[in-house]
Wavefront OBJ file of the C-alpha trace (Angstrom):
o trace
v -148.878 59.531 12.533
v -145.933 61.417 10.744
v -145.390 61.601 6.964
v -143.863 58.248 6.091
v -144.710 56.788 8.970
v -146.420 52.896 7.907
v -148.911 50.935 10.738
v -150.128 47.528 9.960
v -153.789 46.484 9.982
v -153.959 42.981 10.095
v -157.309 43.075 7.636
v -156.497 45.796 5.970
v -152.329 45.917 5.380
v -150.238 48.265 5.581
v -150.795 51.970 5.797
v -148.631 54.836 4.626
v -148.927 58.535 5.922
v -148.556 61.032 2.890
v -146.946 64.038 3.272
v -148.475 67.823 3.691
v -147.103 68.332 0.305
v -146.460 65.376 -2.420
v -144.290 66.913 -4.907
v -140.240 66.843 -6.120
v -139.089 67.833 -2.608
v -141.357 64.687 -1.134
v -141.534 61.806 -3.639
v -138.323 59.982 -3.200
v -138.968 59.809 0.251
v -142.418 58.527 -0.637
v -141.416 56.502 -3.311
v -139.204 54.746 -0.819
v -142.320 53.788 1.850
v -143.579 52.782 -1.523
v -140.840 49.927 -1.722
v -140.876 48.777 1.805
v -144.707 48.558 1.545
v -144.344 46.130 -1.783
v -146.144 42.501 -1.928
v -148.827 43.653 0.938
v -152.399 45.564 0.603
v -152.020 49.199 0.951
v -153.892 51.941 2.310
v -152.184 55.352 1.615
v -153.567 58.233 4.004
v -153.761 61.414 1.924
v -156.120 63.120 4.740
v -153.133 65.416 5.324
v -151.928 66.545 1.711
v -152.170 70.381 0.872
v -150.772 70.146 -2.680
v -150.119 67.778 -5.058
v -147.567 68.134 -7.806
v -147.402 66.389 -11.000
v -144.422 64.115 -9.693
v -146.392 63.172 -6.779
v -149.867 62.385 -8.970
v -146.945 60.237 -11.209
v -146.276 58.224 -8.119
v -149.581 57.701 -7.351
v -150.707 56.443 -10.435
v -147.880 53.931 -10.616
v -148.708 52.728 -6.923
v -152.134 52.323 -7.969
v -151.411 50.535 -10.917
v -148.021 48.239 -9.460
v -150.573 47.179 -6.369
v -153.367 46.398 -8.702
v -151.647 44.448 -11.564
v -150.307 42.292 -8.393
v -153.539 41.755 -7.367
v -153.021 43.504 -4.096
v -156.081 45.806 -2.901
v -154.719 49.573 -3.050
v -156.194 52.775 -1.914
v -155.649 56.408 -0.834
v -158.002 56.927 2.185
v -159.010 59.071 3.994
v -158.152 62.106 1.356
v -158.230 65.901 1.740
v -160.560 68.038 0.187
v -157.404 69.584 -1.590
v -156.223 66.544 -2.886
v -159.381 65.416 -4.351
v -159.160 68.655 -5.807
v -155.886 68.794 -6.973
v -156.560 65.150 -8.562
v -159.411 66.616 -10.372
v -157.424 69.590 -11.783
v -155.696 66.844 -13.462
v -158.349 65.277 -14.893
v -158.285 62.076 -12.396
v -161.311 61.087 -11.024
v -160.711 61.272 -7.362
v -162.707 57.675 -6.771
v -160.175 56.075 -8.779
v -158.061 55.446 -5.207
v -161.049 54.396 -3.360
v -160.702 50.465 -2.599
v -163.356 49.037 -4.674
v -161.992 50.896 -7.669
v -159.939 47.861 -9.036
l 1 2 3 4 5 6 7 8 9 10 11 12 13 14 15 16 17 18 19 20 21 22 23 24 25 26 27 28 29 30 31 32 33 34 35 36 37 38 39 40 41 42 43 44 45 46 47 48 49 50 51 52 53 54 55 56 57 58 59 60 61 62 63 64 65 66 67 68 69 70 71 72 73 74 75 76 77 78 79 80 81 82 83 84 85 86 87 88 89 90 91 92 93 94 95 96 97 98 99 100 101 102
């Protein structure tokens, strides 16, 4: 699937392709899946992501947390090594995004 592409798992939800790179040149286009995606589960595939900038960890976080306070089951699997990297260079435990995390 391409970045931004969404497929719909009928147990699951909905699932979001992240881009190569989630940063200022990528999150508005993210941000706007994001929307579409609203008041269903989500599953955001990160296996793909390279880098991640400090705008794209922002949207993350406020998926994470917008999903969960809903009540809606939220997650970012499968991810890259490099992201759960990159999410540890920020001091974000990498498990946070895993579905039984809420």
């Amino acid at each position: 699937m391409e970045m931004g592409q969404t497929r719909t798992d009928e147990t699951a939800g909905n699932s979001l392709v992240l881009p190569a790179r989630l940063d200022a040149a990528t999150v508005a286009g993210v941000a706007e899946g994001l929307r579409a995606q609203a008041g269903a589960p989500l599953r955001l595939d990160g296996g793909e992501v390279r880098h991640l900038g400090g705008l794209g960890l922002e949207l993350l976080l406020r998926a994470e947390r917008d999903w969960r306070r809903t009540g809606l089951a939220f997650a970012v699997l499968p991810r890259s090594q490099a992201l759960n990297d990159a999410l540890a260079d920020f001091g974000i435990d990498p498990a946070r995004f895993d579905p039984e995390a809420a």
